[in-house]
N, C-alpha and C positions, 0 to 999 in steps of 0.2 A: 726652472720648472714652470715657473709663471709665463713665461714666453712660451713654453710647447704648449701648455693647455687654452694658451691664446690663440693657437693657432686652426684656423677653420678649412675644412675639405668639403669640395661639393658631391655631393653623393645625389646619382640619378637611380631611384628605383623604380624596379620591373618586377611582374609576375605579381603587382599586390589584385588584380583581378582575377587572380586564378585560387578557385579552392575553396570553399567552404564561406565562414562568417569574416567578414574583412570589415576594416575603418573608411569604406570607399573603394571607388580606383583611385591608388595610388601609381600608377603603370605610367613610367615616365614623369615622374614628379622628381623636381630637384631641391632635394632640400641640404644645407649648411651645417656643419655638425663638428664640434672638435675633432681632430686630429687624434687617432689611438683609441678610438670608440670603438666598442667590439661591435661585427657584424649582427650579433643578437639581439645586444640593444634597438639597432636602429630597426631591423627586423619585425620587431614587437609589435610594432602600431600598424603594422600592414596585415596582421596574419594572425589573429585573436583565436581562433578556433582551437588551433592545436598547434604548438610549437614546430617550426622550422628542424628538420633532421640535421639539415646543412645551409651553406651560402653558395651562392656562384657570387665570384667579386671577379667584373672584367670578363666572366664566362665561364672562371674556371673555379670550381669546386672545391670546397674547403670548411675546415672546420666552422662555427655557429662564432667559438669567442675567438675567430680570427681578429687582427684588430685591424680598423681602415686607417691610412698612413698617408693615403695620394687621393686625389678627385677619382672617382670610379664609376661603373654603371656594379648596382646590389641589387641580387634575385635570391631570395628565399626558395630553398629545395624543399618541396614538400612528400607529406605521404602520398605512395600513389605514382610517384614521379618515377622512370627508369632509374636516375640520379640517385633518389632518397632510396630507392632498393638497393642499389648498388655498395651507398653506404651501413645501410641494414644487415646488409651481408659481409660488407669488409669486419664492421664488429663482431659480429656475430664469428666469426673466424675466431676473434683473439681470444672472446668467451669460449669456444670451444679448446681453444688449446689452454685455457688458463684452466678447465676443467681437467682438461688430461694432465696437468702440471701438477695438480692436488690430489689426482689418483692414482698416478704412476713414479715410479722411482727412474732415477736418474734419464729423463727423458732432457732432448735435446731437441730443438724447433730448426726447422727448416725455412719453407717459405707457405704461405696459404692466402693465395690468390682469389681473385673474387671471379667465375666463371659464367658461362650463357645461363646454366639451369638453376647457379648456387654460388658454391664455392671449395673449395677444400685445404686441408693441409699437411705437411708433409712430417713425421715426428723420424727420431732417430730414437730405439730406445731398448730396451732389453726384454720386456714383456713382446707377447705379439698380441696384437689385437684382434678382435672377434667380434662378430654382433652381435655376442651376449653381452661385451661390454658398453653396446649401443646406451640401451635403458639406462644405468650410473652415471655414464656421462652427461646424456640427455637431463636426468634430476639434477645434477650438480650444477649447469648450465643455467638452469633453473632458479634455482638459489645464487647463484651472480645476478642473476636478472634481476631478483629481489632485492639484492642488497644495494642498487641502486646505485652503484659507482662510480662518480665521477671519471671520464675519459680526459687524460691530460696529454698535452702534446708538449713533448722535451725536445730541444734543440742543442746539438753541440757540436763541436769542428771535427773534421774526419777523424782527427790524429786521435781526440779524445773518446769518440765513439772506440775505436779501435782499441784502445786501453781496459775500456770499457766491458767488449767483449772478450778479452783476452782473459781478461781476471774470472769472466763466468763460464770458461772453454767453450764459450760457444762459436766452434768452426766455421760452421755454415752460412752464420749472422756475419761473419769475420770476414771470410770470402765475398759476401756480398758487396760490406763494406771497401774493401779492397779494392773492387773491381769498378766500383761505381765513380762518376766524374763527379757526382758532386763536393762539394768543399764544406756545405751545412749539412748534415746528420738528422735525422727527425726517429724521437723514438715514440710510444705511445705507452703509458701508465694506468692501469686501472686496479687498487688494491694492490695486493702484492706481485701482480705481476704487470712487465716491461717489455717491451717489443719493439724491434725496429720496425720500422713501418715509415710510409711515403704521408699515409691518412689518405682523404677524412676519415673519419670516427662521428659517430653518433658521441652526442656528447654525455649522457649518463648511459649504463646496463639497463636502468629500467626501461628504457625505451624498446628493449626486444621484446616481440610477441610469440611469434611462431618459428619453430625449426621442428629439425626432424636431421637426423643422419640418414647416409642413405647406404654406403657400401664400404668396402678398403680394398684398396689395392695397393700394391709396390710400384715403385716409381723411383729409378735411380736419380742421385744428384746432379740436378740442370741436364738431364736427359741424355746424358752420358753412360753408356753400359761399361763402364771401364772405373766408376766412382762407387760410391755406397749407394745400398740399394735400402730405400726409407720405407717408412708405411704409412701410406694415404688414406686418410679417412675427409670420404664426399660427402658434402650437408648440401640442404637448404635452409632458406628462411625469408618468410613473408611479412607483412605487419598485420594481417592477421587469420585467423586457422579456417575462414570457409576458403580464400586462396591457394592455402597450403594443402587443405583436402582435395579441390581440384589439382592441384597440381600431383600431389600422391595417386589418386584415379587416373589420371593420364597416362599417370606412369606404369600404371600395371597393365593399361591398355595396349602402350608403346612394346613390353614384353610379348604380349600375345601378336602383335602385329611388327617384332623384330623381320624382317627380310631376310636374316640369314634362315631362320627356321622357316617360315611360310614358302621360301626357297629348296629348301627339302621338303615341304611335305608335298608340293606343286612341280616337284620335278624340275624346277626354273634352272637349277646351276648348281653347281660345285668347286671344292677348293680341294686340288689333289696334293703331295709333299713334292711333287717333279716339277710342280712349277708354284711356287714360294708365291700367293700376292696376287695369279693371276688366275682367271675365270674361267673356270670351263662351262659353258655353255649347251644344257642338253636341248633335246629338241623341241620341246612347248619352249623352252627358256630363249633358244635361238629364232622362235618363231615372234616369240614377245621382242625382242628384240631388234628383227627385220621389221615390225612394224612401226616399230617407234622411229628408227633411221627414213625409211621409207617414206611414214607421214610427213617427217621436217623436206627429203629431200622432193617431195613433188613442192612442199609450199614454198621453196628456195626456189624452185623451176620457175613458178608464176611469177616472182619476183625479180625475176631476170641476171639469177647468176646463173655463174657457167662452173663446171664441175673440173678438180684437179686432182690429181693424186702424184704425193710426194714420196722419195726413198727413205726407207727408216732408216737404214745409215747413213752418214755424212762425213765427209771428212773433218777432221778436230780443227782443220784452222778457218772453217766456215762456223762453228761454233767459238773461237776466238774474235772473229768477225764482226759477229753478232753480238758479242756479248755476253751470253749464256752460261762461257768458260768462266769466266771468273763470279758469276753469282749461281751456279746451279751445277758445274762440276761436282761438289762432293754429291750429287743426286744423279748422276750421268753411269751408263753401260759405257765401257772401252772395249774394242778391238781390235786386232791389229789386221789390215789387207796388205797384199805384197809390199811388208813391210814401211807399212802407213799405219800411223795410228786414225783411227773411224771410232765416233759414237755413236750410239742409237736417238735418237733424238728424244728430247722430253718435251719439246716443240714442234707445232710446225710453222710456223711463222718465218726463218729463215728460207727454209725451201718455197713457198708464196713469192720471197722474195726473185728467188731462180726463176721464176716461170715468167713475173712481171717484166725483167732487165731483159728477158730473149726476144730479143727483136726493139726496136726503136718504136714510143709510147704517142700520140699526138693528144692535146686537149679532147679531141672528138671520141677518143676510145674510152673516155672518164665519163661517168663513173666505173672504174673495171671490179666487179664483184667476184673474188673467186673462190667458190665452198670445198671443204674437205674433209671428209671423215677418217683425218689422220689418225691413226694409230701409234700412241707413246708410248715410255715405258721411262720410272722414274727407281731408282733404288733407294725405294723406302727402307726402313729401319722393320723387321719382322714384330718390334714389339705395338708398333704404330697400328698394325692393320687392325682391319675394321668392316666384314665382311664386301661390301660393293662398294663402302663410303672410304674405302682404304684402299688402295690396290698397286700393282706396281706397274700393271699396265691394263692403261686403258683408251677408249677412241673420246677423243676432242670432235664438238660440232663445230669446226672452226669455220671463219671468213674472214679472210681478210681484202678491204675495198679500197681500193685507190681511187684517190677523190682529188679536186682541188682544194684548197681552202674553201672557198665560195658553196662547195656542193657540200660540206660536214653539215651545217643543220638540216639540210633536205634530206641526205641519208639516215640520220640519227631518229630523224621524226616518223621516217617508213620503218628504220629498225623497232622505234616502241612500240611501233602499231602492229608489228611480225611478233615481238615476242611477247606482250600481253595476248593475242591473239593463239598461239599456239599454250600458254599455259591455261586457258581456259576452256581447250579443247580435253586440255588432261584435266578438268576438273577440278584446278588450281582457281578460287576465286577474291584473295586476300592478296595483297602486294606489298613490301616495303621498296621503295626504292632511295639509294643514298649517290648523290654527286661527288666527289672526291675530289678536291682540287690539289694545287701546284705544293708539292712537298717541299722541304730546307734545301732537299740535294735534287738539282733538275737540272736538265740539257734544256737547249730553245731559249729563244729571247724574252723579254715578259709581254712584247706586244703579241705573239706567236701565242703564248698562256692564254693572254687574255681572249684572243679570240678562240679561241678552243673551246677554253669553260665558259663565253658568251655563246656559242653554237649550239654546246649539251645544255648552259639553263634553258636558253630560248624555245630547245626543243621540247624540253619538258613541259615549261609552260605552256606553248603552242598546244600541246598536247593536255591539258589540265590537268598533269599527274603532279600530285601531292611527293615532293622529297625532300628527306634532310640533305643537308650540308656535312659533310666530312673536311675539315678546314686541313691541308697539308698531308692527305690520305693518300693522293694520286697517282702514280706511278714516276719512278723518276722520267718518262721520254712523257708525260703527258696525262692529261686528267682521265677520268674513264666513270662511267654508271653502273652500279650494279643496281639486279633485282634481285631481291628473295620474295621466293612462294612463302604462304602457312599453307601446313598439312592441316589434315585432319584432327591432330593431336594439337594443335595449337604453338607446332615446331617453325621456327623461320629460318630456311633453308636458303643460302644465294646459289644463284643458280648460273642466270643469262650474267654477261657483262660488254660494255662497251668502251674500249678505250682507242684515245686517239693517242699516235704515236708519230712524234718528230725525229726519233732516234734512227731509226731502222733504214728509211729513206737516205737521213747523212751516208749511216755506217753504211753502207751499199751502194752509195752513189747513184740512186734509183731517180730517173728526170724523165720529162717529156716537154713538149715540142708545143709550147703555149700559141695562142693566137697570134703575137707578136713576133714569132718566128723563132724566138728566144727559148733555150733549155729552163724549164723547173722542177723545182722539187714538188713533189705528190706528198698528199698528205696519205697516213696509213691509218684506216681503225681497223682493231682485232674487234671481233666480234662473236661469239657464243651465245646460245640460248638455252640448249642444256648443259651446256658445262662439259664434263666427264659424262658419257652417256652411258657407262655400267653406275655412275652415283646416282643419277638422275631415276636410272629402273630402279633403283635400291630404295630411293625417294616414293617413288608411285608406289613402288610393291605396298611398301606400311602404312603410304596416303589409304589404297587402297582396300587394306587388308587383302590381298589377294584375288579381291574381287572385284577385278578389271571392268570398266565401261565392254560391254558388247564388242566394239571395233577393235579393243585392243586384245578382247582373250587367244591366249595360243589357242582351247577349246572352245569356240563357239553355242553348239548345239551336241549333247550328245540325246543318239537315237533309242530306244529302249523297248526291245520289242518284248511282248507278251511271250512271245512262244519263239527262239531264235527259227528254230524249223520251220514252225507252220506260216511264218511270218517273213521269211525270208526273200521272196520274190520284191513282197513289198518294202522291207527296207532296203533293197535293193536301189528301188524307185526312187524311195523316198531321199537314200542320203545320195545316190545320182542325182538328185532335182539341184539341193542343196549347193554341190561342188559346183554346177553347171555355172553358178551364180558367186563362185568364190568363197563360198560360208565355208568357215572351218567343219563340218560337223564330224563324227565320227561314233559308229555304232558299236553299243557293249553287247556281244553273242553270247557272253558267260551264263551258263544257267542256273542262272540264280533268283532269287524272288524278285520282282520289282521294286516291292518297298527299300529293299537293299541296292540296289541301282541306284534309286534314283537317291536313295540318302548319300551315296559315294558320289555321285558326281553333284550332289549339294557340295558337299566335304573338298571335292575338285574344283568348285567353285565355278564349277559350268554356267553358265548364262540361263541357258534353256534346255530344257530336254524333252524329250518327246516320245511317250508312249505309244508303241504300237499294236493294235489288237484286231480283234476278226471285224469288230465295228469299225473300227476306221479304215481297216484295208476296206472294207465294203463299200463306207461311205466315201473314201478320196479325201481325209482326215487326218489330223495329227492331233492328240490329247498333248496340251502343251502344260505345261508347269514351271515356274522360274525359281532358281536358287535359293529365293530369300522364302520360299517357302508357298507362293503366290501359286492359285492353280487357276489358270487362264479357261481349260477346259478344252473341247473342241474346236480345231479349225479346219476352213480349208485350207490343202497345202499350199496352194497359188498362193494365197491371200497373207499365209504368213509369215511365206519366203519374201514377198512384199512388203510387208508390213518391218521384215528384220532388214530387209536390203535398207529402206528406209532409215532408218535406226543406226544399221553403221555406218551409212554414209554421210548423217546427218551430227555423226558422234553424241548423240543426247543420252541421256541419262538410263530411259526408259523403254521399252520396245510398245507402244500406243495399238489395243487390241481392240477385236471386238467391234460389233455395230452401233452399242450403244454405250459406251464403255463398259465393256466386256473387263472382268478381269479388275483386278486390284496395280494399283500405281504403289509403287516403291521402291526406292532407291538398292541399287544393284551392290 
């Protein structure tokens, strides 16, 4: 005994300059410490203001009285942190089900994972739950929170966990335990209740502040419709409730600005039962739509790719080829041609391949850019869908560019500058972006890795964009970049991505005809900017609430004559001036009051509209008015066919009126 407590580990800590009232920077201080000290301890003297939630030891996250064993780099998790939410939330889990453990009979636990907006969990039980029993539960959660309960983490050999579960019929915990490679078991103790769990844990109940339930839903076992069918009940929870209340405001914001309803009321699209998953498309819908393909593909023109279009079927041992077969078969359409089996591709990056190998490649023809608005189709599960963000088929903005090695950072640094570039044409002005590197399980040599993910950081850099690191995230053939937008709600969506791929070139046998006379391998990056381009409208529609930038609306201007009859000749004019110039406009002849026009095509979310009366047809005038309620007043029509050419050519925000600023400014 006297020999282990003799024994000293060096402990380097970090993050003691981050956060509130500290003892210094401590950030990178090495200091000596027994061996089996808990993390808390050493913790203490860096972080005085408010207790550490958790530790990172080595990077990785863990309990506060983890104990230190080996030399280590120690960061305190604080409030505030992705981290310390994360853990706030995983607790906050076990408090809720230990609430529904004391108010329901014979209930059985599942699993209850910690997700983007919260968390939830999964109960097996003979009552059915409602959000009338929201409130009960909620108070009861309450009262754990009080009672201030030590969080304990239990350890014990699989065989024995399994004993363990056996004796309390708990299946699900049992299955887990089962199916899992590890050989140490971790369970978590608070009060009378016990829980398998991976952790961390907050280390008392008192430390929860804010939650809130949000919904239930069913949800069969491990997502299998062939197992029990459980009942879900979604939480959040913040540390503390001005968070929680913006984040409940958003949320009701997010309802009123769902896409599939602003999609019905906008006439954008529909989901019929003839075709399960996939979009029907009416005509503002398909109008929104040509514009958004249309804008990427001129900005792909200027950029010097060249356009392709691949077959939606392929034969099955082009997809064995690829690879695809054995990780996205059970997601694949089968057919059968003159007695060949054929899939529908959920890809296009194989067929990319067909186009590059036709004909013989020389260094000189690289960098080869080739874009495609393939069309997929994936057999999702019907319980998955999720109006435009779910689908079974949809168009990929795809690219795929064959490069040398030498040219990946040149391309990659023109690709950030393209898709930062186009998501701030749509209005998108916040960015995450995360690097992904070399995973456990990869093809390519590590000098091959290394230069890859030296190409994507250096580009980054080069470029001064701010990203995390994803350590072992990357694709097996190769690393890759994603972006995500935020929405207006405060949603972070990935969207673009960039990965380089070593794979595809092997399995294909894809070379070209180097300076030295010599055959090489091409390097491949896939490349997307919006992703899925029905997820992406599905994205703007809610960014938007329906109420598109100018450039982008199916309706542009609607016309609104005083008198459809007596006013006729001149709307004539007027919405001929219009078209002449490409504006979407279109005139309402109904006769009906004006007040009521022009409040519907507010409600349509029209841009502008334009009254017209015996003064304006006299004068060579348009009374203009904008959506958001704004009344410009009179113009002339040159001047503010002009003034809208302007505007949507320029994609801004605002259509700029008036001689002297005419007109009120506000966001569309």
């Amino acid at each position: 005994m006297a020999e282990h407590e003799a024994r000293k580990i060096r402990v380097t800590l970090l993050g003691g300059d981050t956060g509130g009232d500290t003892h210094g920077d401590t950030h990178g201080e090495v200091r000596e410490v027994p061996a089996g000290i808990r993390a808390e301890e050493v913790m203490g003297s860096i972080t005085s203001d408010q207790p550490p939630v958790a530790a990172k030891i080595d990077g990785n996250v863990v309990d506060v009285y983890t104990p230190l064993q080996e030399d280590c780099t120690l960061e305190p998790v604080l409030v505030g942190s992705v981290e310390g939410l994360e853990v706030l939330r995983h607790t906050t889990a076990h408090v809720m089900a230990q609430a529904v453990s004391r108010l329901f009979r014979k209930v059985e636990f599942a699993i209850g994972p910690v997700i983007e907006d919260g968390f939830y969990y999964d109960f097996d039980l003979a009552d059915s739950f409602t959000p009338d029993d929201f409130p009960k539960i909620e108070e009861e959660m309450r009262k754990i929170a009080l009672e201030d309960l030590p969080v304990h983490r239990i350890e014990m050999s699989k065989e024995e966990a399994q004993d363990l579960l056996r004796s309390q019929g708990a299946k699900f915990k049992s299955e887990v335990v089962r199916d899992s490679g590890d050989t140490v078991i971790s369970f978590y103790r608070q009060g009378e209740y016990t829980d398998l769990c991976r952790g961390p844990h907050l280390p008392r109940t008192g430390m929860l502040r804010s939650f809130r339930l949000l919904k239930i839903a069913g949800a069969y076992w491990r997502g299998d419709e062939r197992r029990e069918m459980l009942q879900r009940i979604y939480a959040t929870a913040f540390f503390d409730q001005e968070q929680l209340d913006e984040y409940l405001a958003l949320r009701e914001e997010a309802k009123k600005r769902d896409h599939r309803k602003i999609g019905k009321e906008l006439d954008l699209f529909s989901f019929q039962p003839e075709a399960p998953g996939m979009a029907f498309w009416h005509p503002k819908g398909a109008v929104l739509y040509q514009q958004v393909t249309d804008y990427l593909r001129s900005k792909l023109n200027s950029a010097g790719y060249e356009w392709v279009q691949t077959p939606m079927i392929l034969n099955e041992s082009l997809w064995r080829e690829s690879g695809h077969w054995e990780h996205y078969r059970d997601n694949m359409f089968f057919t059968e041609i003159d007695e060949g089996s054929f899939a529908v591709k959920p890809m296009n990056c194989p067929g990319a391949t067909r186009v590059y190998r036709h004909g013989m490649r020389s260094y000189r023809d690289l960098p080869l850019r080739l874009a495609e608005f393939g069309l997929v189709h994936r057999n999702e599960k019907s319980g998955v869908f999720g109006g435009l963000f779910r689908v079974r088929a949809f168009v990929i903005d795809d690219a795929h560019i064959f490069c040398t090695p030498d040219q990946i950072q040149g391309e990659v640094s023109e690709l950030i500058d393209l898709i930062f570039e186009v998501y701030r044409d749509f209005q998108f002005d916040h960015f995450r972006v995360e690097l992904s590197t070399r995973p456990a399980k990869s093809i390519g040599s590590p000098e091959m890795w290394e230069r890859a993910e030296g190409a994507l950081r250096s580009a980054l850099e080069f470029k001064n964009v701010d990203f995390d690191v994803s350590p072992g995230e990357g694709a097996f053939y190769g690393p890759k970049i994603d972006f995500h937008v935020r929405d207006a709600l405060k949603r972070m969506w990935q969207c673009g991505t960039i990965q380089i791929d070593f794979s595809m070139p092997d399995r294909f046998d894809l070379d070209y005809i180097g300076e030295d006379g010599n055959k090489h391998r091409p390097v491949m990056i896939h490349r997307a900017i919006y992703g899925s381009v029905e997820r992406f409208l599905g994205i703007l529609i809610e960014h938007h609430a329906g109420a598109f930038p100018t450039w982008l609306s199916p309706e542009q201007v609607r016309l609104i004559p005083v008198s459809e009859e007596k006013q006729k000749t001149y709307t004539e004019k007027v919405l001929s001036t219009l078209k002449d110039s490409s504006i979407r406009a279109v005139a309402d002849r109904r006769p009906l009051k004006v007040g009521k026009q022009i409040r519907e095509a507010q409600l349509a979310k029209v841009p502008y509209m334009l009254v017209l009366g015996p003064k304006e047809e006299e004068a060579g005038t348009v009374s203009v008015r904008r959506r958001d309620g704004g009344d410009v007043g009179p113009m002339d029509l040159g001047k503010f066919r002009e003034a809208l050419q302007k505007e949507i050519d320029s994609k801004s925000a605002q259509l700029e009126v008036g001689g002297a600023g005419e007109g009120r400014k506000g966001g569309s």
